[in-house]
C-alpha positions in Angstrom: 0.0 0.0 0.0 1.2 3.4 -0.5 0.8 6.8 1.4 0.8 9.9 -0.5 -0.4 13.0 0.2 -1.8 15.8 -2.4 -1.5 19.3 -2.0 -4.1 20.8 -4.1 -4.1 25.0 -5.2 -7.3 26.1 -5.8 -8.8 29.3 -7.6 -10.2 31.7 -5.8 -13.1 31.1 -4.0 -13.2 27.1 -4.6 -11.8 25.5 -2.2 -14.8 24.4 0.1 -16.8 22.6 -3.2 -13.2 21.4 -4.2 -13.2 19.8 -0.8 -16.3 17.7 -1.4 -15.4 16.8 -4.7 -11.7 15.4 -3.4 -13.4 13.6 -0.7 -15.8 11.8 -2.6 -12.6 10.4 -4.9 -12.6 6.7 -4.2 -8.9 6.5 -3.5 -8.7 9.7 -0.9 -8.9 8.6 2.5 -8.9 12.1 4.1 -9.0 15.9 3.0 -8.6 19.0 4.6 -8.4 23.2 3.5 -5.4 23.9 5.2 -3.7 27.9 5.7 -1.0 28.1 3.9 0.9 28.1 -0.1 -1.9 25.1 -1.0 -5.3 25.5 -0.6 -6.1 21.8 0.4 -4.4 18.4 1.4 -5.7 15.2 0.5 -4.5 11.9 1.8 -4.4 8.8 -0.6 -4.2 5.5 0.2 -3.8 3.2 -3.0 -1.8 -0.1 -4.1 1.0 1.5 -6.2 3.0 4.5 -7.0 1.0 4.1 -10.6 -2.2 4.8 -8.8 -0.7 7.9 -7.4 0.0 9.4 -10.2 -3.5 8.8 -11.7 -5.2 10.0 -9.0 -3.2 13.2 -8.9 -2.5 13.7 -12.3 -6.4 12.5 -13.6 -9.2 12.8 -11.1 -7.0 15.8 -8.9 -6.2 18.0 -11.7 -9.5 17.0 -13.2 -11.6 18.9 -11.5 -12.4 22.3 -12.2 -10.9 25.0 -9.9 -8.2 23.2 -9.6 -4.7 25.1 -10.2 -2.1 23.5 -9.1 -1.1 20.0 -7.0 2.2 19.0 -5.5 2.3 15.5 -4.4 4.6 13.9 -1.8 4.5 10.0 -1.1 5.1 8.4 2.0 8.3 6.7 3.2 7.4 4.8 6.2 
């Protein structure tokens, strides 16, 4: 299993619907809007780095209001 987490910028004034849409992504496991250079951090729990990348790079960047991710994986 891997452990990433994705750190979502969102346009202006989207990040509370953004937050319901990331949450309702099968593969998140927890979201929050956070203070700070991102807007929003969403925790993924998936089988493989592959799955990471589709999650950030498809269904993350896939939604609109989205302007930016950064995505860190877990090492422990």
């Amino acid at each position: 299993m891997v452990h990433a987490f994705i750190m979502v910028k969102t346009a202006a004034g989207k990040s509370e619907r953004l937050l319901e849409d990331i949450r309702a992504l099968e593969q998140v496991a927890e979201a929050h809007i956070v203070a700070g250079t991102y807007d929003i951090i969403a925790e993924v729990d998936v089988p493989d780095v592959y799955d990471v990348l589709q999650t950030a790079s498809s269904d993350v960047q896939g939604l609109e209001g989205v302007a930016d991710t950064k995505t860190y994986i877990g090492m422990d």
